[in-house]
C-alpha positions as CSV (number, residue, x, y, z in Angstrom):
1,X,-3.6,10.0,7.0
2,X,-2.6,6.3,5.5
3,X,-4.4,3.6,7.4
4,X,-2.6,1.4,9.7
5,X,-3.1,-1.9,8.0
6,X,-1.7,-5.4,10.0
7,X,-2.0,-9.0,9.9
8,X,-5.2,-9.0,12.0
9,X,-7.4,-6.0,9.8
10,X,-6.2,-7.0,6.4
11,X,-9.4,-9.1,5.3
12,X,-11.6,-6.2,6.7
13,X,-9.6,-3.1,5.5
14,X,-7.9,-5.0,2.3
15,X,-9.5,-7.9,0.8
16,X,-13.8,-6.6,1.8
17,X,-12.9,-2.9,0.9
18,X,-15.2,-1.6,-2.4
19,X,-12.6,0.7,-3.2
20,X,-9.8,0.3,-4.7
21,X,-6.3,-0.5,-2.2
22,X,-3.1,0.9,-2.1
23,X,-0.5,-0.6,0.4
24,X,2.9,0.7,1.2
25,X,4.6,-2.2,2.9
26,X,7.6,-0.7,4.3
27,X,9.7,-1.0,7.7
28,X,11.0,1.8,10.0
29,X,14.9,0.4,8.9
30,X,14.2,1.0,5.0
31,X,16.1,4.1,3.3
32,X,14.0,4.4,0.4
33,X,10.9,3.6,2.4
34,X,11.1,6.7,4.0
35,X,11.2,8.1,1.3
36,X,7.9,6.5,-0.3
37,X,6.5,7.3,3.2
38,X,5.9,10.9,2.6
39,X,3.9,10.3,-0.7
40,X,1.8,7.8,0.6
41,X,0.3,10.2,3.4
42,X,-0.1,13.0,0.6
43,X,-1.9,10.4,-1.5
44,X,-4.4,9.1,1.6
45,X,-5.5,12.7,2.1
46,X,-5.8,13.4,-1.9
47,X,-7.7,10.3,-3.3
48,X,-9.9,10.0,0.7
49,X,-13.3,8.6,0.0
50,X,-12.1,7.7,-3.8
51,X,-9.6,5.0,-2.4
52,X,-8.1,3.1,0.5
53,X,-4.9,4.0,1.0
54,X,-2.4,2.3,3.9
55,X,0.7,1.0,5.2
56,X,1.8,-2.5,6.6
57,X,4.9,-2.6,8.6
58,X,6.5,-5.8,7.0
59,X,8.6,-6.8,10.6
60,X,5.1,-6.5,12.7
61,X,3.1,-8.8,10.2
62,X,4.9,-11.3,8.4
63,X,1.5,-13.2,7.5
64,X,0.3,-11.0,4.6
65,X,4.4,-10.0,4.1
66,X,4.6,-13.9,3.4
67,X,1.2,-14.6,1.8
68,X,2.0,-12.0,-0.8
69,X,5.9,-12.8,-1.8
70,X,7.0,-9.4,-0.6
71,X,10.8,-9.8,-0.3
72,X,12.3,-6.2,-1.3
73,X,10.6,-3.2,0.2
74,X,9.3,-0.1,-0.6
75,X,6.6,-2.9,-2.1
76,X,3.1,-1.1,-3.1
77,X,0.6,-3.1,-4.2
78,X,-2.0,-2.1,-6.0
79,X,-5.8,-4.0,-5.1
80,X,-9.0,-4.1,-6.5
81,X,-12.1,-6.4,-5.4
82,X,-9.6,-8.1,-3.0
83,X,-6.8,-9.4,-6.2
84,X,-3.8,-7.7,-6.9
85,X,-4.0,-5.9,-10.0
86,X,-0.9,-3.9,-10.2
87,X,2.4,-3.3,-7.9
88,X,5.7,-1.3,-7.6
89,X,8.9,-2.1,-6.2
90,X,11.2,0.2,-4.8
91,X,10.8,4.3,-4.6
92,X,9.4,6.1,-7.2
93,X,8.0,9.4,-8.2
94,X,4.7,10.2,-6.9
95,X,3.1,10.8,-10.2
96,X,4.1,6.7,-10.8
97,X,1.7,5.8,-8.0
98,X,-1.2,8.2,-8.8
99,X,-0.9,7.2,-12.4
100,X,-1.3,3.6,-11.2
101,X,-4.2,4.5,-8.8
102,X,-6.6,6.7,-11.1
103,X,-6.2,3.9,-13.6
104,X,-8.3,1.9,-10.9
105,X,-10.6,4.3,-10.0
């Protein structure tokens, strides 16, 4: 299962983590989120112990939403040794995002 990652863990789970990150930042509201949402929770259980992979509800933590210019969501960003190194914007195909991820691994 994805990691809940807010405002308050995102230096701990994020920015400390020794593997690479994925984040879904998404809201409850968002069409297309839901259907990122899905993928995401495939992904946690296929790449556990390979990669962190979570999900930030953008209207419950507007500091990292802010700190990292999300303004259109789906938004998956892509970190490694706490600096973003890749991210996608809006829905995709899950082969997009484990493409992206095993280049980081």
């Amino acid at each position: 299962m994805a990691l809940a990652i807010t405002d308050a863990n995102f230096e701990e789970v994020v920015l400390k983590s020794d593997k690479p990150v994925i984040i879904d930042l998404w809201a409850e509201w968002c069409g297309p989120c839901r259907m990122v949402g899905p993928i995401i929770e495939e992904m946690a259980i296929e790449f556990e112990g390979k990669a962190v992979i979570g999900k930030l509800d953008v209207d419950n933590n507007p500091e990292t939403t802010t700190r990292y210019g999300v303004r259109n969501i789906p938004t998956i960003l892509f970190i490694k040794n706490g600096e973003i190194v890749d991210k996608q914007v809006g829905a995709v195909p899950k082969n997009v995002l484990v493409k992206k991820l095993e280049a980081l691994l």
